[in-house]
OpenMM code with the backbone's topology and positions (N, CA, C; nanometers):
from openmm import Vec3, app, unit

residues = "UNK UNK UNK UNK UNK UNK UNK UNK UNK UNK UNK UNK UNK UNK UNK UNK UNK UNK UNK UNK UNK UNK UNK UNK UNK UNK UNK UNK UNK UNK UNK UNK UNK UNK UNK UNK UNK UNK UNK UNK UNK UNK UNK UNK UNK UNK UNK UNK UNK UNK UNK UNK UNK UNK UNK UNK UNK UNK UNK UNK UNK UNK UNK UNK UNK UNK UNK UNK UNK UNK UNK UNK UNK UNK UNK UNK UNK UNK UNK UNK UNK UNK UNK UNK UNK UNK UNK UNK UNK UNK UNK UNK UNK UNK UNK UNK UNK UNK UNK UNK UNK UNK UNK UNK UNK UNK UNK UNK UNK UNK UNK UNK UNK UNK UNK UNK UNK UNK UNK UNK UNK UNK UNK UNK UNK UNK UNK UNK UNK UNK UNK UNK UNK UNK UNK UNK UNK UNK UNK UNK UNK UNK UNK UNK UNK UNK UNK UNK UNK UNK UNK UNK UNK UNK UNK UNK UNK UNK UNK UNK UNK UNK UNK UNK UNK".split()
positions = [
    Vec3(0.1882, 0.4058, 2.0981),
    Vec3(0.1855, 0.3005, 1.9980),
    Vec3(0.2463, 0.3546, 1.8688),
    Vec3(0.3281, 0.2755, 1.8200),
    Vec3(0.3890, 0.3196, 1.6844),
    Vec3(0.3691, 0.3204, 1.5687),
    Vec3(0.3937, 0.3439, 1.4804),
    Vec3(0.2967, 0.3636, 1.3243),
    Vec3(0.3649, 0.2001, 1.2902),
    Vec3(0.2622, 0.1586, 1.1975),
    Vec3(0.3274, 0.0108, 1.1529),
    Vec3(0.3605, 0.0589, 0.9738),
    Vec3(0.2814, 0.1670, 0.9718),
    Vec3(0.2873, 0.2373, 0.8042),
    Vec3(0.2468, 0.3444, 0.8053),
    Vec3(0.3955, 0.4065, 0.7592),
    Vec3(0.4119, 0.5512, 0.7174),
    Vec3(0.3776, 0.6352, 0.5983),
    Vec3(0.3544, 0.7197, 0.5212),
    Vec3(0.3884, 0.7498, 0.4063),
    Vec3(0.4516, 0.8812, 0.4569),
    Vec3(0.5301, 0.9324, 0.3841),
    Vec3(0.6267, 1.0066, 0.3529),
    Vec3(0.6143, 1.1097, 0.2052),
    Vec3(0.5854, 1.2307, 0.2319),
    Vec3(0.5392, 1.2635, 0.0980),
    Vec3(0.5359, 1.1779, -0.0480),
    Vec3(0.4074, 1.1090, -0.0082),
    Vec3(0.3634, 1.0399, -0.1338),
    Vec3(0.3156, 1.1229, -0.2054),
    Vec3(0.3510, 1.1607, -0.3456),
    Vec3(0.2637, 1.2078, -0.4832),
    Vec3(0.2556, 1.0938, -0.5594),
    Vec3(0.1106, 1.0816, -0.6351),
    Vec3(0.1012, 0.9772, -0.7381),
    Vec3(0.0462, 1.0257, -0.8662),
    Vec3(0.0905, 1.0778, -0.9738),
    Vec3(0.0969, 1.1160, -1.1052),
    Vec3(0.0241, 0.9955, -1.1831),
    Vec3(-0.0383, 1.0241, -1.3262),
    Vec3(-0.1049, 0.9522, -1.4032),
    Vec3(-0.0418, 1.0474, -1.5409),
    Vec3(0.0442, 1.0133, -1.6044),
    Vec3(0.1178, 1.1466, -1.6792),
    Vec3(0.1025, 1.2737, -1.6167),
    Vec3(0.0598, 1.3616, -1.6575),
    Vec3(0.1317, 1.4783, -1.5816),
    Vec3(0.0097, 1.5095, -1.4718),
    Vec3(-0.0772, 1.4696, -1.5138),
    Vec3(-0.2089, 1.4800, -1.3994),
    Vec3(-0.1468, 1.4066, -1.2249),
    Vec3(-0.1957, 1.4742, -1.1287),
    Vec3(-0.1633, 1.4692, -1.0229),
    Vec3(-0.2780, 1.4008, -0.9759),
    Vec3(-0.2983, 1.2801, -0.9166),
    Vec3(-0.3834, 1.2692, -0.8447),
    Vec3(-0.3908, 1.2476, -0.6559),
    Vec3(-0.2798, 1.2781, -0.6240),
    Vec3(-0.2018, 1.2807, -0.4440),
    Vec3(-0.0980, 1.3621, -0.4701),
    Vec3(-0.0549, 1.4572, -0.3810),
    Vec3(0.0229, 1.5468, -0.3731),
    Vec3(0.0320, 1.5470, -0.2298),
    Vec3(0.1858, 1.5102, -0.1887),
    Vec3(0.2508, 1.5109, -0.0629),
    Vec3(0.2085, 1.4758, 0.0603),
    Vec3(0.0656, 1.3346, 0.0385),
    Vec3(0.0608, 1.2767, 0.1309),
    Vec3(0.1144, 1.2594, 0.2347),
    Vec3(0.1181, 1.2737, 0.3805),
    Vec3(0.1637, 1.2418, 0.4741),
    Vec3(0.1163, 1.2036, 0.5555),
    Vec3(0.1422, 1.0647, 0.6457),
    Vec3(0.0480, 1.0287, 0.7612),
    Vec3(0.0532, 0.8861, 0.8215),
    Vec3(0.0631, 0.8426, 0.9244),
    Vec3(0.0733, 0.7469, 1.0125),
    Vec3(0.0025, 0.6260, 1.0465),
    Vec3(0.0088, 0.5277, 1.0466),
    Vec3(-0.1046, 0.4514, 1.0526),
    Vec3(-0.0681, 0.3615, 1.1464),
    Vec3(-0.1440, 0.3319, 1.2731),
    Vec3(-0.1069, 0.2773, 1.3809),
    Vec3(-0.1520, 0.0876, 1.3757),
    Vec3(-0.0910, 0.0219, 1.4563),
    Vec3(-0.1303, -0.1128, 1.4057),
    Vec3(-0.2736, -0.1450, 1.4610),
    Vec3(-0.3286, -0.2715, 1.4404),
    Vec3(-0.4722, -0.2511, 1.5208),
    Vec3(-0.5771, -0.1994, 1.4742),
    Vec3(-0.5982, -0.0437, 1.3875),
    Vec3(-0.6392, 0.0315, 1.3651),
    Vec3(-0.7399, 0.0288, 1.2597),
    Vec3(-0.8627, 0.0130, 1.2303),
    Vec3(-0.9221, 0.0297, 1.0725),
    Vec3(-0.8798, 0.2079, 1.0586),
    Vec3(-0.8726, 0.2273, 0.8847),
    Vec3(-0.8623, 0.3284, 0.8683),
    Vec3(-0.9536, 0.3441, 0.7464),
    Vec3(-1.0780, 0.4319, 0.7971),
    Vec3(-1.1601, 0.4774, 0.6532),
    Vec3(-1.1244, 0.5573, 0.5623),
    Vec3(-1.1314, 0.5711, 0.4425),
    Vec3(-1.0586, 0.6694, 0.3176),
    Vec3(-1.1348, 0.7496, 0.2811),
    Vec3(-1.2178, 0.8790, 0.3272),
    Vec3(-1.3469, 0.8954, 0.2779),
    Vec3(-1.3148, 1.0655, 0.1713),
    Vec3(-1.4190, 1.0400, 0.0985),
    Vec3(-1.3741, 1.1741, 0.0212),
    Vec3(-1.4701, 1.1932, -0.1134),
    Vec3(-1.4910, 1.3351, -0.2084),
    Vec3(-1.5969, 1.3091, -0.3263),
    Vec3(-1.5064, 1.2142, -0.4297),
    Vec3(-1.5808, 1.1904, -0.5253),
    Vec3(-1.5113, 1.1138, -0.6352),
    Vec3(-1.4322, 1.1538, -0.7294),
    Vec3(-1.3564, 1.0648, -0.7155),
    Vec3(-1.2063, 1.1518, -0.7936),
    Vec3(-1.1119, 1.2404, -0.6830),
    Vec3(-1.1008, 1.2196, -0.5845),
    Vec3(-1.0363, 1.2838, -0.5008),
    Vec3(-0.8916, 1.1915, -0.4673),
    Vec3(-0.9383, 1.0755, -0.5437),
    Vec3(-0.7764, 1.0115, -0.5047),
    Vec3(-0.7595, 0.8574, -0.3862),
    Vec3(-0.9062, 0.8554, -0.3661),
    Vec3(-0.9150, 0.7478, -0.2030),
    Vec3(-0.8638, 0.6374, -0.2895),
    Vec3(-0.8682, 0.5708, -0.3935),
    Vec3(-0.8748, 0.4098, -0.4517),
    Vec3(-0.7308, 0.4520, -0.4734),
    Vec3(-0.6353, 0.5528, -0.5550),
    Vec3(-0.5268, 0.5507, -0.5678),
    Vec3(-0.4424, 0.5818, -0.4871),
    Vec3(-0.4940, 0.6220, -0.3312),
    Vec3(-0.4329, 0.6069, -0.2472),
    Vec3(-0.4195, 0.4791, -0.1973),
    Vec3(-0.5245, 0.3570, -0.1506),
    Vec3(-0.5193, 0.1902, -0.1250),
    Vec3(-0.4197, 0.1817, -0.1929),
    Vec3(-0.4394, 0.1947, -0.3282),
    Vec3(-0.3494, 0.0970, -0.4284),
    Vec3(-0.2106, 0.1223, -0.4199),
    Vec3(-0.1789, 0.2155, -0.3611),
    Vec3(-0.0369, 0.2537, -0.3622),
    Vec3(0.0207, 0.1964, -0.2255),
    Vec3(-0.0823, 0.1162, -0.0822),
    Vec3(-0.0544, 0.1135, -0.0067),
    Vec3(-0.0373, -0.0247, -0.0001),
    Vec3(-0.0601, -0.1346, -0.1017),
    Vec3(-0.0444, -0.2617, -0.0966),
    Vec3(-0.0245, -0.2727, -0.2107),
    Vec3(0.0603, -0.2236, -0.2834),
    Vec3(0.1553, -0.1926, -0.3905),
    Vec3(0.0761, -0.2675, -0.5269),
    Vec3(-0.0781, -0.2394, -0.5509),
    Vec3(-0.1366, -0.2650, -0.6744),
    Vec3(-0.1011, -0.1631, -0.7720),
    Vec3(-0.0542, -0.0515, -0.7368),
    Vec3(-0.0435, 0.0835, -0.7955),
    Vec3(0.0828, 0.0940, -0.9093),
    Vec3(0.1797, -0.0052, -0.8735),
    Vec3(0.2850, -0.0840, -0.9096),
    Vec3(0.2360, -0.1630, -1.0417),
    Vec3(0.1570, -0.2378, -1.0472),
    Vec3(0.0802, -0.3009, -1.1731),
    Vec3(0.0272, -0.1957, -1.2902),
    Vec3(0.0319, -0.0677, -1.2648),
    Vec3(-0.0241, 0.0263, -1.3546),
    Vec3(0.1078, 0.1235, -1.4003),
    Vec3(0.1154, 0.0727, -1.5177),
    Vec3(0.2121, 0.1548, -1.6014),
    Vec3(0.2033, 0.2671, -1.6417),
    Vec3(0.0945, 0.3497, -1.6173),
    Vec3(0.0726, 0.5014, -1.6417),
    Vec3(0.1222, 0.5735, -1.5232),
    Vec3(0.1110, 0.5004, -1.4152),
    Vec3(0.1371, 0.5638, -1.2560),
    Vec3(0.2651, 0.5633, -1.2058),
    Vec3(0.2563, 0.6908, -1.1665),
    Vec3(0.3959, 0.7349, -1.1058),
    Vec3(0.4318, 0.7687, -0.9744),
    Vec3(0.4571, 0.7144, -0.8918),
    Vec3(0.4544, 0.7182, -0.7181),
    Vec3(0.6214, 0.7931, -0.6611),
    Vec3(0.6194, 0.8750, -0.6181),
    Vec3(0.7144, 0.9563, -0.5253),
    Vec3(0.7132, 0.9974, -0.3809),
    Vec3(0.7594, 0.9923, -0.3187),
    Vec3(0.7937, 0.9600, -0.1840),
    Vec3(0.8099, 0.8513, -0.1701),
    Vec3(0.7706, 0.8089, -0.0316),
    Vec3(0.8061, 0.6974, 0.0167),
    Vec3(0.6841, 0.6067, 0.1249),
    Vec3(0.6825, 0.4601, 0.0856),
    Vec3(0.5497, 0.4105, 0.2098),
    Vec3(0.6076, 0.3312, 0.2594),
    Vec3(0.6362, 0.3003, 0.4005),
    Vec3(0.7112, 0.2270, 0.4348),
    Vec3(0.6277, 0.1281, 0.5350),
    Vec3(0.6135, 0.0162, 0.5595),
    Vec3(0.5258, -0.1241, 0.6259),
    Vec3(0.7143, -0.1380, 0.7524),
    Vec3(0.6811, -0.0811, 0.8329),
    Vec3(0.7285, -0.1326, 0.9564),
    Vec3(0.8744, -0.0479, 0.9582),
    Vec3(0.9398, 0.0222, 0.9026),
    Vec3(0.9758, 0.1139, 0.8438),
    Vec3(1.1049, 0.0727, 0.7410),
    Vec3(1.0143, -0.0042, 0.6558),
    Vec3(1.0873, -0.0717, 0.5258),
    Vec3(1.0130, -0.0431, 0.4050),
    Vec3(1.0649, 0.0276, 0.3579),
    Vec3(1.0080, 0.0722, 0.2265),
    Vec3(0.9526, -0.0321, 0.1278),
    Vec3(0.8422, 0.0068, 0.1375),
    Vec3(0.7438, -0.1304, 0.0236),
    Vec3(0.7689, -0.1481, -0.1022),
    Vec3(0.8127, -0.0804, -0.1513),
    Vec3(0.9354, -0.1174, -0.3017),
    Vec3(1.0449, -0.2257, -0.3102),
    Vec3(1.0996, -0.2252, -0.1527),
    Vec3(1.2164, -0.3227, -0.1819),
    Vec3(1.1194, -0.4541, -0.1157),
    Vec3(1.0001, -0.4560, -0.1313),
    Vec3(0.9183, -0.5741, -0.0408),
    Vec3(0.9206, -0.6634, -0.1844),
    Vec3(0.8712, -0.8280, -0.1264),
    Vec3(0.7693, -0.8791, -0.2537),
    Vec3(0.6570, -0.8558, -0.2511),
    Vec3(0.5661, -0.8721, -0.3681),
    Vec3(0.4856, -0.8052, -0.4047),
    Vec3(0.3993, -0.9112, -0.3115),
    Vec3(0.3971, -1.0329, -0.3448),
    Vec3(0.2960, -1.0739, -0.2507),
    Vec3(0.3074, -1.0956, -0.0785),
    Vec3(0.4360, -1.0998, -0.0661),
    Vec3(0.4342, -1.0780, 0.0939),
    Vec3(0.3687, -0.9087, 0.1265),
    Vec3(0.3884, -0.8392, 0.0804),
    Vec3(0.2957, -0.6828, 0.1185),
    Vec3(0.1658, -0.7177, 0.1078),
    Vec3(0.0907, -0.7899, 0.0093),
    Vec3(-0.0375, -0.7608, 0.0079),
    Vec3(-0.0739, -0.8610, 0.1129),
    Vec3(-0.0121, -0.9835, 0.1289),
    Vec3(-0.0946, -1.0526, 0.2268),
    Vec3(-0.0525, -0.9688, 0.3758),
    Vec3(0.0481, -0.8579, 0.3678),
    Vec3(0.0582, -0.8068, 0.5442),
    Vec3(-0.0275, -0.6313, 0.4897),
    Vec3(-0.0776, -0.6210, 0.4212),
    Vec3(-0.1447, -0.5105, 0.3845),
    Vec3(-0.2750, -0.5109, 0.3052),
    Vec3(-0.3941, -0.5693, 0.4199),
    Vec3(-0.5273, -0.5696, 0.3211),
    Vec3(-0.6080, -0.5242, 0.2611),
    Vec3(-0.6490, -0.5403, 0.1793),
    Vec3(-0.7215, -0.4174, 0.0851),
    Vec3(-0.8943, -0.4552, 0.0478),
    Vec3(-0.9871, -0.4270, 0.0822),
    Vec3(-1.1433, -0.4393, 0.0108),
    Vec3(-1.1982, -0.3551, -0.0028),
    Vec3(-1.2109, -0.3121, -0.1558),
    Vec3(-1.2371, -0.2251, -0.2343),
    Vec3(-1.4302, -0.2185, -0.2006),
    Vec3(-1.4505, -0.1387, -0.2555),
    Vec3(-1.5908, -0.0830, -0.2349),
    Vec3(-1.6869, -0.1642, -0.3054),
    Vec3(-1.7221, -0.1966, -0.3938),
    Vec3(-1.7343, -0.3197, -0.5059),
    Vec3(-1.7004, -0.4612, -0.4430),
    Vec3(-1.7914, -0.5399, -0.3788),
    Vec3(-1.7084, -0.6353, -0.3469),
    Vec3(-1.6911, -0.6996, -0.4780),
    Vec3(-1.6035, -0.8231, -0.4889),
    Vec3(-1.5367, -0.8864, -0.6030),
    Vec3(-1.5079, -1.0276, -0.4804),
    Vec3(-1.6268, -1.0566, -0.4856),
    Vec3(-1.5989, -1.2857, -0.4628),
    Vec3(-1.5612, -1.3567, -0.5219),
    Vec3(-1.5335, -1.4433, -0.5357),
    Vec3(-1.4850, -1.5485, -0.6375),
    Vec3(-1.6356, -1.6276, -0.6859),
    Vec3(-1.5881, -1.6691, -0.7829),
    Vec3(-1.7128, -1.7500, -0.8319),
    Vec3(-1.7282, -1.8830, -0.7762),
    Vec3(-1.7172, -1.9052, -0.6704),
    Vec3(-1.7161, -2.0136, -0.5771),
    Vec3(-1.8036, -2.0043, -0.4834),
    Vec3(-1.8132, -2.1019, -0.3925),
    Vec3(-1.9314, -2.1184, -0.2825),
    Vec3(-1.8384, -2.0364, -0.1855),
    Vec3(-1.9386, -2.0009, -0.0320),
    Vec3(-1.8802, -1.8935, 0.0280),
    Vec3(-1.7583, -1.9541, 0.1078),
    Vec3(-1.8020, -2.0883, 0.1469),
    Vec3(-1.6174, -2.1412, 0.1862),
    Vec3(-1.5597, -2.1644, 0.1231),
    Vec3(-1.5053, -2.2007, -0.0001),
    Vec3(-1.4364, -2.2018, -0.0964),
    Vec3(-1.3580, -2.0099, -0.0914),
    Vec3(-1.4729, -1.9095, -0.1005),
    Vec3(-1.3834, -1.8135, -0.1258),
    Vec3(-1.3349, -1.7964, 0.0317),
    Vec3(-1.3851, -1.8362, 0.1340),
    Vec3(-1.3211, -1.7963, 0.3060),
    Vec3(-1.1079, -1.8986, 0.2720),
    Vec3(-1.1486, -2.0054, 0.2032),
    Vec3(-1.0649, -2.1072, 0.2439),
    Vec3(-0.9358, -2.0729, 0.1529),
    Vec3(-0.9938, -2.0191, 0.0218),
    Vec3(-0.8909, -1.9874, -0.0994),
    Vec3(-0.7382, -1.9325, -0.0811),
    Vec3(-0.7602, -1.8346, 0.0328),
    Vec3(-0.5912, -1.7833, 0.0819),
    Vec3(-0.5393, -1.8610, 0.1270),
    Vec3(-0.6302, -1.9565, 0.2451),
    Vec3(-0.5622, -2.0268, 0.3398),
    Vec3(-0.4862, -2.1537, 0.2562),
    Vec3(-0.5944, -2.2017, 0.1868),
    Vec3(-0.5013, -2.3346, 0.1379),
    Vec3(-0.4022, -2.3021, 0.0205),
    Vec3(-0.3887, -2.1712, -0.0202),
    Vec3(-0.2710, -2.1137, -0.0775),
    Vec3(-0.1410, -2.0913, -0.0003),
    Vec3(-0.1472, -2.0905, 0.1049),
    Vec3(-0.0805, -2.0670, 0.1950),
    Vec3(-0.0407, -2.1733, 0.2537),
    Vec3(-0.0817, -2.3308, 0.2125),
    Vec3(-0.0651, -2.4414, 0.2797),
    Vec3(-0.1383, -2.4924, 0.3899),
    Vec3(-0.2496, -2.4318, 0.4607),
    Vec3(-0.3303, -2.4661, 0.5176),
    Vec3(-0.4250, -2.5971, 0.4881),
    Vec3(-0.4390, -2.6792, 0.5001),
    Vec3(-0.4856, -2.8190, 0.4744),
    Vec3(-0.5681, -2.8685, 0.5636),
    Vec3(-0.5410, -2.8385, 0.7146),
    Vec3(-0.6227, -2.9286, 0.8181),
    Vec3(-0.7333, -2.8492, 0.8224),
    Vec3(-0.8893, -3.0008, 0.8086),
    Vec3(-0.9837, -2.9275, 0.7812),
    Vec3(-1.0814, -2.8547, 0.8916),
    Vec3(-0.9876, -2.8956, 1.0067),
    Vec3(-1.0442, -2.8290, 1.1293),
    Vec3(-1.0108, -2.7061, 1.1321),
    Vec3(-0.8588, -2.6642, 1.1217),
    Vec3(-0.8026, -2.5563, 1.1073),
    Vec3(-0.8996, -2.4383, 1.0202),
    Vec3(-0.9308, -2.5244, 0.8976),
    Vec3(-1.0097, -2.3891, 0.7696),
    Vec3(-1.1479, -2.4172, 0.8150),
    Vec3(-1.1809, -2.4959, 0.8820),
    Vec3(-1.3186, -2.4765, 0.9487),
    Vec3(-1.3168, -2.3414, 1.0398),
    Vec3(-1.2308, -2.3251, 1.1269),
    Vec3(-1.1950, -2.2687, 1.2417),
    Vec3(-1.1747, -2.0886, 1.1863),
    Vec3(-1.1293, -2.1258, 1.1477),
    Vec3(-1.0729, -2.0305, 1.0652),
    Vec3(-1.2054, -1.9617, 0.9393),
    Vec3(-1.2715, -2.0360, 0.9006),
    Vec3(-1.4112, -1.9705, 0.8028),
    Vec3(-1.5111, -1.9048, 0.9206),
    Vec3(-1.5162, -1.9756, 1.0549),
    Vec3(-1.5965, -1.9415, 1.1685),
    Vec3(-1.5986, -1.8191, 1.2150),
    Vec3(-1.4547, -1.8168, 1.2908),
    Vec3(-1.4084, -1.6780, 1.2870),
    Vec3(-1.3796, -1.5399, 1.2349),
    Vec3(-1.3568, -1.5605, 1.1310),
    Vec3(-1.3620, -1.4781, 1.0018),
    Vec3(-1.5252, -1.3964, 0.9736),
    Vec3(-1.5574, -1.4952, 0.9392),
    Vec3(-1.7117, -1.4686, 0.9408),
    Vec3(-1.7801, -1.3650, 1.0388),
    Vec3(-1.7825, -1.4653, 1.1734),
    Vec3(-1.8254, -1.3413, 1.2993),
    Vec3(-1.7493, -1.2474, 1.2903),
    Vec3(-1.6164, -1.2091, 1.2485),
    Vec3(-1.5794, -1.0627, 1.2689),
    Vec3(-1.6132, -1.0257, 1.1918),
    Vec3(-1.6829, -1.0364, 1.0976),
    Vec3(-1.7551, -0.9849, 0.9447),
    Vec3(-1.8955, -0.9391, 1.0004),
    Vec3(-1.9272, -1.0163, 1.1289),
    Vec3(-2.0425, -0.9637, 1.1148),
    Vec3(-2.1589, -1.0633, 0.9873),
    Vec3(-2.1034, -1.1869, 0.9511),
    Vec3(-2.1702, -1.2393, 0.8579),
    Vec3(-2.1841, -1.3907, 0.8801),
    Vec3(-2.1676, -1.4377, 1.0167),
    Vec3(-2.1603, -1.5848, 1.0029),
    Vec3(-2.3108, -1.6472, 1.0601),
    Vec3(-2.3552, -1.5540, 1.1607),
    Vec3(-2.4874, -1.6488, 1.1709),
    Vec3(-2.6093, -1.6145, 1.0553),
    Vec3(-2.5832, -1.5618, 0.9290),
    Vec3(-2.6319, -1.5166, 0.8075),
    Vec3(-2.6411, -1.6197, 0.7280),
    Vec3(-2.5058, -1.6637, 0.7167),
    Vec3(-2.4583, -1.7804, 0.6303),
    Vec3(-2.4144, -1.9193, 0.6656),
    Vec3(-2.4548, -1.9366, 0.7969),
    Vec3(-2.3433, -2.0482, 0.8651),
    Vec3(-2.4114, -2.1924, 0.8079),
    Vec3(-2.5549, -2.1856, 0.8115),
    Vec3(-2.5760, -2.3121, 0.7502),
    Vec3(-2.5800, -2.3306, 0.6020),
    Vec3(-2.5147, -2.2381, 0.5307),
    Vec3(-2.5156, -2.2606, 0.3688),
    Vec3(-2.3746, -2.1966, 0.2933),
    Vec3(-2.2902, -2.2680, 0.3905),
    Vec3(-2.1692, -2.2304, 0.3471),
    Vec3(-2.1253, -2.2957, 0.1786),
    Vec3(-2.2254, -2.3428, 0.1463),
    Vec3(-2.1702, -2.4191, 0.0321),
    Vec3(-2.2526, -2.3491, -0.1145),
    Vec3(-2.3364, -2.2241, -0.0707),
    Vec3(-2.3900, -2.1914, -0.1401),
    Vec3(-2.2671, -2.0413, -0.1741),
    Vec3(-2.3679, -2.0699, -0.3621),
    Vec3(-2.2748, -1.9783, -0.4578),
    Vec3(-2.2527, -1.8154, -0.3596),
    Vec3(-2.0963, -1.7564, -0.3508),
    Vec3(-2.0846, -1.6111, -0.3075),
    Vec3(-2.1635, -1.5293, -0.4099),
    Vec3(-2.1993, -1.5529, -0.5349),
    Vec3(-2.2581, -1.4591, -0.6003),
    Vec3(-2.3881, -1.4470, -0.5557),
    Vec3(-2.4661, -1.5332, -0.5082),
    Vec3(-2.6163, -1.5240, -0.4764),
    Vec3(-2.6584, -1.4430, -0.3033),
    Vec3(-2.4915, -1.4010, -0.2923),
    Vec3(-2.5512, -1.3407, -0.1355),
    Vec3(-2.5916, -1.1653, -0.1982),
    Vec3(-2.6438, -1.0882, -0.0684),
    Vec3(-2.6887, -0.9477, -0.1590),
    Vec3(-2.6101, -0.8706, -0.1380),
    Vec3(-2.5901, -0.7659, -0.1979),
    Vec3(-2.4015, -0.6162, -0.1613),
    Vec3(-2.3830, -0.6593, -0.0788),
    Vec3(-2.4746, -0.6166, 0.0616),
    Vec3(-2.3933, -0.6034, 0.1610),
    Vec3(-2.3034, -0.7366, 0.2289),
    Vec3(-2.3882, -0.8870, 0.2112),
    Vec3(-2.3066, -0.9651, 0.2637),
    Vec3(-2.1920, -1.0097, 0.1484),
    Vec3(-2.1806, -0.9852, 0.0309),
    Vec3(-2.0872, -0.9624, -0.0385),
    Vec3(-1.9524, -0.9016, 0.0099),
    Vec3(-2.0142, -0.7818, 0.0764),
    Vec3(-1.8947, -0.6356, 0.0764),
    Vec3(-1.8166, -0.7634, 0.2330),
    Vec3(-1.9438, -0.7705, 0.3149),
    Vec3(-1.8629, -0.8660, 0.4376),
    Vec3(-1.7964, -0.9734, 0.4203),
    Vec3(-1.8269, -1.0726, 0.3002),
    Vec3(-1.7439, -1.1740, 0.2871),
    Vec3(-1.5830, -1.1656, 0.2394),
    Vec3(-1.6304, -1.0369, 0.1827),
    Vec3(-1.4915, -0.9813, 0.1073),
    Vec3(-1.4138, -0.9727, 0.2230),
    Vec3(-1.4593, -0.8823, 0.3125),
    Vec3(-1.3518, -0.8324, 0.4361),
    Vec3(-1.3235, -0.9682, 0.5038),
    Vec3(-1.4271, -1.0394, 0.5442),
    Vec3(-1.3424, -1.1812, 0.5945),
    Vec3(-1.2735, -1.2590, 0.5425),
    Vec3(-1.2691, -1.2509, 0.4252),
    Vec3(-1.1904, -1.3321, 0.3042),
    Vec3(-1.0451, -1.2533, 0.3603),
    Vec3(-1.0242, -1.1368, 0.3077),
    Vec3(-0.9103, -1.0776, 0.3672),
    Vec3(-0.8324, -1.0822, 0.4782),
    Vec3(-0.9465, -1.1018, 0.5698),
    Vec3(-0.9077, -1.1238, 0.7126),
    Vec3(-0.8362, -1.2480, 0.7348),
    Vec3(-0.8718, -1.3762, 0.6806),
    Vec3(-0.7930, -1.4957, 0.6489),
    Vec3(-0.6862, -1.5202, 0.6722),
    Vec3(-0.6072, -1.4333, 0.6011),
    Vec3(-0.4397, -1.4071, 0.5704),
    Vec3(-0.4007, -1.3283, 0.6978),
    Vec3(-0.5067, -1.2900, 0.7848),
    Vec3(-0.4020, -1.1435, 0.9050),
    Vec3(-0.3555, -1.0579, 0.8865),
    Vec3(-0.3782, -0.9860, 0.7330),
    Vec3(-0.3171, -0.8834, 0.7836),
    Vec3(-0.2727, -0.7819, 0.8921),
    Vec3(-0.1667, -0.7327, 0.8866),
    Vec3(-0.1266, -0.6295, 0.9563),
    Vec3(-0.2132, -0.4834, 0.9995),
] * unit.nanometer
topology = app.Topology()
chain = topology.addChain("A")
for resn in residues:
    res = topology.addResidue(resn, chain)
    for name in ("N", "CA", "C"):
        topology.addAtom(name, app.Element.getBySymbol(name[0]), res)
């Protein structure tokens, strides 16, 4: 099976401070990949460089190369990478909306409209979260009132929405 994303000696600088030095490594499709490490070791500025948020920060300086299918994510748009490269940070961050509202938010950005479809689609999402027979009869209740953990899960199904890669 082939890597769907490469990096290529990635270093990522913050002025002269180094925080990645010559990253290298493969990432197969299919695959979750955990980032684990003490704090300050670089795991969040590694994500961010991999669905090109890292790009939004004007102190940061990225060298080598990350390439999504073996096309360098620089010459990508910014939002076609993030929706084929998902990201949920440790912290979940919901929207201030009810929990289908935040399941549905990509989709009907995306033009999704039929309400069977974003039904179908919040269902699924959910069970691979691991969070739908939790929430299934109070989908209309606020995402802020669920606790971390079904937070951290709604996040990942929220993501999941879009398919990433």
């Amino acid at each position: 099976m082939e890597e769907i994303l490469m990096l290529k000696n990635v270093s990522v600088f913050y002025g002269e401070h180094p925080v990645l030095k010559d990253v290298n490594m493969g990432i197969r499709p299919g695959r979750i990949l955990a980032v684990m490490g003490p704090s300050g070791s670089g795991k969040t500025t590694l994500l961010r460089a991999l669905n090109g948020l890292l790009w939004e920060e004007p102190e940061a300086e990225m060298k080598g190369e990350i390439c999504l299918q073996g096309r360098d994510t620089r010459t990508m748009d910014r939002e076609e990478l993030r929706r084929r490269v998902g990201l949920v940070f440790q912290t979940p961050q919901p929207f201030p909306f009810s929990i289908y509202k935040n399941m549905t938010y990509a989709l009907r950005y995306y033009g999704v409209k039929d309400k069977k479809e974003l039904d179908r689609q919040v269902k699924e999402k959910l069970q691979m979260a691991g969070l739908y027979d939790e929430v299934a009869q109070e989908l209309d209740k606020s995402a802020h009132k669920l606790s971390g953990g079904q937070q951290q899960r709604l996040c990942i199904a929220r993501a999941l929405t879009v398919e990433p890669e």
